[in-house]
N, C-alpha and C positions, 0 to 999 in steps of 0.2 A: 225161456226154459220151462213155465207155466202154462204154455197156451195160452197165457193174455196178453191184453193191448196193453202198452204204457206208454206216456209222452212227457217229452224231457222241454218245457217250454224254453224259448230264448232267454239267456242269461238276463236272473234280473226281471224278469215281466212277473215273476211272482214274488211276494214278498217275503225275503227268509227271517226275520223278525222272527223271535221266538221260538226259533228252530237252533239246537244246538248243531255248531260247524265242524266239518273237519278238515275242509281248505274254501277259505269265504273266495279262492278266485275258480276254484271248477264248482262250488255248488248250486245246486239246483233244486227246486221245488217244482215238483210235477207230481203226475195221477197213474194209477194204474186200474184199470174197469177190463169189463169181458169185451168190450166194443170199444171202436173207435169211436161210433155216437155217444155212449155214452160217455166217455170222455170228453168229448165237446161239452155235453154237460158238465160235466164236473167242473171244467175249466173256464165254464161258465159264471160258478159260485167262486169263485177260488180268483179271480182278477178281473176287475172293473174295466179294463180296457179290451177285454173281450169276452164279455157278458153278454149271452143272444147268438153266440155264434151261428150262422146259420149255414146250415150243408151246401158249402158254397156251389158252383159250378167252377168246371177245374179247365174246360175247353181243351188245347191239345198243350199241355204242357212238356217244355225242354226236360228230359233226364237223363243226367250223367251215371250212368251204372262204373262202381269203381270197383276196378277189375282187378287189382292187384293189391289182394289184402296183406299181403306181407307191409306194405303201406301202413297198414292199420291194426294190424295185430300181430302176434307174433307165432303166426300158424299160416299153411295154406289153404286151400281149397281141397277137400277133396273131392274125388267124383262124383260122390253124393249129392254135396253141397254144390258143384258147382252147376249139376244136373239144374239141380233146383234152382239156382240163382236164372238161370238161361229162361226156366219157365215163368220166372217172375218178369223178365224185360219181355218176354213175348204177350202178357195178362196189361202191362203197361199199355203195349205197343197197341194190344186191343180196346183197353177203353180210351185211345185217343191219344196218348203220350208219345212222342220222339224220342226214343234212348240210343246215345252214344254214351262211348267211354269219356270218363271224366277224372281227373283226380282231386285233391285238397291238399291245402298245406299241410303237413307231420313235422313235427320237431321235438327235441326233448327238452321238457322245460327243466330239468333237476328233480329237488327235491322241493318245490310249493307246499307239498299236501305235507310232510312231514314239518316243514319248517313252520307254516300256520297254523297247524294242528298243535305243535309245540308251544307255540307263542299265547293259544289260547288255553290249552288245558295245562300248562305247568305250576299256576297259581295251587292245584288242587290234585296236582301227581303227588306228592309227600302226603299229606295227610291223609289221601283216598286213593291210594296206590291198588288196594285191596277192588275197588270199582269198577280196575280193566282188568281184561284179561292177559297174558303174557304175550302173545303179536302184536296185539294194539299196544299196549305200553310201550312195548321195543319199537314200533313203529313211532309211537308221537316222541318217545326219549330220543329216539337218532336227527329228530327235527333242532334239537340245542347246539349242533354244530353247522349250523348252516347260518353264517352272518347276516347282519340285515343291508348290506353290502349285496352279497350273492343272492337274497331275496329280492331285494328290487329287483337288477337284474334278469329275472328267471320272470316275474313278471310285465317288466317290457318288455322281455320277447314274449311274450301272450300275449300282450297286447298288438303285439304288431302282425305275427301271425293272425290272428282275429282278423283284423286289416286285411290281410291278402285273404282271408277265405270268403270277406265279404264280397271282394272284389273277383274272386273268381265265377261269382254265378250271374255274373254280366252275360258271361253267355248258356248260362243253363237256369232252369227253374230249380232243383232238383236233384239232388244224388239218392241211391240205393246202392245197399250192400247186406249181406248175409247178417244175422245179427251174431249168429254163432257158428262158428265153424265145426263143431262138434258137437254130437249127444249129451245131454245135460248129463254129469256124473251123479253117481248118490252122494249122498251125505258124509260117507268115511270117504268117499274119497275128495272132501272138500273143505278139509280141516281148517286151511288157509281162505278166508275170503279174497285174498290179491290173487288170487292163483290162476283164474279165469282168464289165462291170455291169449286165448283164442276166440275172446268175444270182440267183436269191430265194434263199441262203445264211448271208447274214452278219448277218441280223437274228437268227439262232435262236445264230451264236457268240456275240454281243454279249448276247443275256437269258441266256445256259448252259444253253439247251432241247437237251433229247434229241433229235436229228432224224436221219431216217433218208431218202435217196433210194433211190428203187427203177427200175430199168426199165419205162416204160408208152409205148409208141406209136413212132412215128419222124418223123422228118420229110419233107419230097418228097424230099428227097436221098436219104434211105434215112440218114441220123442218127440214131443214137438220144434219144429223149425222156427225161425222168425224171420221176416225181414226187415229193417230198418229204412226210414224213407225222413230225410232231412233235408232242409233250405236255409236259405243265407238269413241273418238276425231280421226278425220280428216279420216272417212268413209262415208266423203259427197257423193262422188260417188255409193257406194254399198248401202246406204240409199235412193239415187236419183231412184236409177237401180230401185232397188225393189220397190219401190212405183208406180215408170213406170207402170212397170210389173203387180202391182194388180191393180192401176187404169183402163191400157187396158183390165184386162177382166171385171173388175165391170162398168166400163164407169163411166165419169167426174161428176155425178150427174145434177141435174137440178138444174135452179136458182130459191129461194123459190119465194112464190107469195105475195110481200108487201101490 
């Protein structure tokens, strides 16, 4: 919604140490930069395990374009959006890439982010109640009714979903999809940070896929578009590559005009 790059590494390949949580099974430690290179940078200082990265070569890589965002969010395509999506698998299809349709596994895990959220900050709701704000409060207070019975639970199914997402890119390299299906709103109209349910996001924190959006297109407004391009755990590299590789021929976008 900034015109810039960000990348959500595989769950876990960064180290969230010292980072206060708000559910330690969807969080993630990632970067946000104007480039995809530069991100690679970043991501370079930030985890020993892929220090150096270097702008790999992507050859003709498998992608699944997932075409049916009701799937993944709770909005559709519009013409706009799907205009643009169409031009994005044709920018693919050009530097080398195979795109068919593809899906992933969706499930609803419950309440995790409420019940872990709760489990960590309730030592320090009463005496620093004043600290949140009234949504977050009410969000991490509705986490004390959720057993730790029904928390397990809620994460072995994560975990097993996880499982089938990995095993779905047996036969693809690769998914994309829209990042956002709508014009970024202003600020009054975004009083609610959970409110965003027309962004295709939170399916790729919930399996721990490496997902990377990138600036592709705008909207009539003059918004910027994003698209989203992710792989099965620890194809941070071949995710990095090929976002490279479509950002250089589509260019970084522009900064919108506040």
């Amino acid at each position: 919604m900034c015109g810039v790059s960000g990348f959500k590494p595989t769950y876990g390949l960064i180290d969230a140490g010292g980072v206060m949580p708000l559910a330690r099974t969807y969080d993630h430690i990632g970067t946000i930069c104007r480039s995809v290179a530069d991100l690679r940078l970043m991501l370079g200082a930030m985890a020993p395990e892929i220090r150096g990265f270097p702008a790999a070569q992507i050859g003709r890589p498998r992608i699944g374009a997932l075409v049916e965002p009701l799937l993944y969010c709770d909005a559709n395509y519009s013409a706009e959006v799907g205009a643009a999506f169409d031009e994005a698998t044709r920018v693919a299809t050009k530097i080398g890439a195979r795109v068919s349709n593809a899906k992933l596994p969706t499930f609803d895990a419950g309440r995790i982010i409420e019940a872990e959220a709760f489990r960590y900050h309730a030592p320090v709701l009463a005496p620093s109640a004043v600290l949140f704000d009234r949504r977050t409060l009410a969000l991490i207070m509705s986490g004390s009714s959720v057993s730790d019975a029904e928390l397990a639970a809620q994460q072995e199914l994560t975990a097993h979903k996880r499982a089938l997402a990995a095993a779905a890119f047996e036969a693809i390299d690769l998914v994309i999809v829209p990042t956002v299906l709508r014009s970024p709103p202003t600020i009054r109209e975004s009083e609610d940070p959970f409110d965003l349910t027309d962004v295709c996001t939170f399916l790729f924190n919930q399996l721990g896929l490496p997902a990377i959006t990138a600036p592709f297109g705008e909207f009539a407004d003059g918004m910027p578009m994003g698209l989203t391009i992710a792989g099965p755990p620890h194809a941070d590299a071949t995710v990095l590559a090929f976002a490279e590789a479509f950002q250089n021929e589509v260019g970084r976008g522009r900064r919108p005009v506040l």
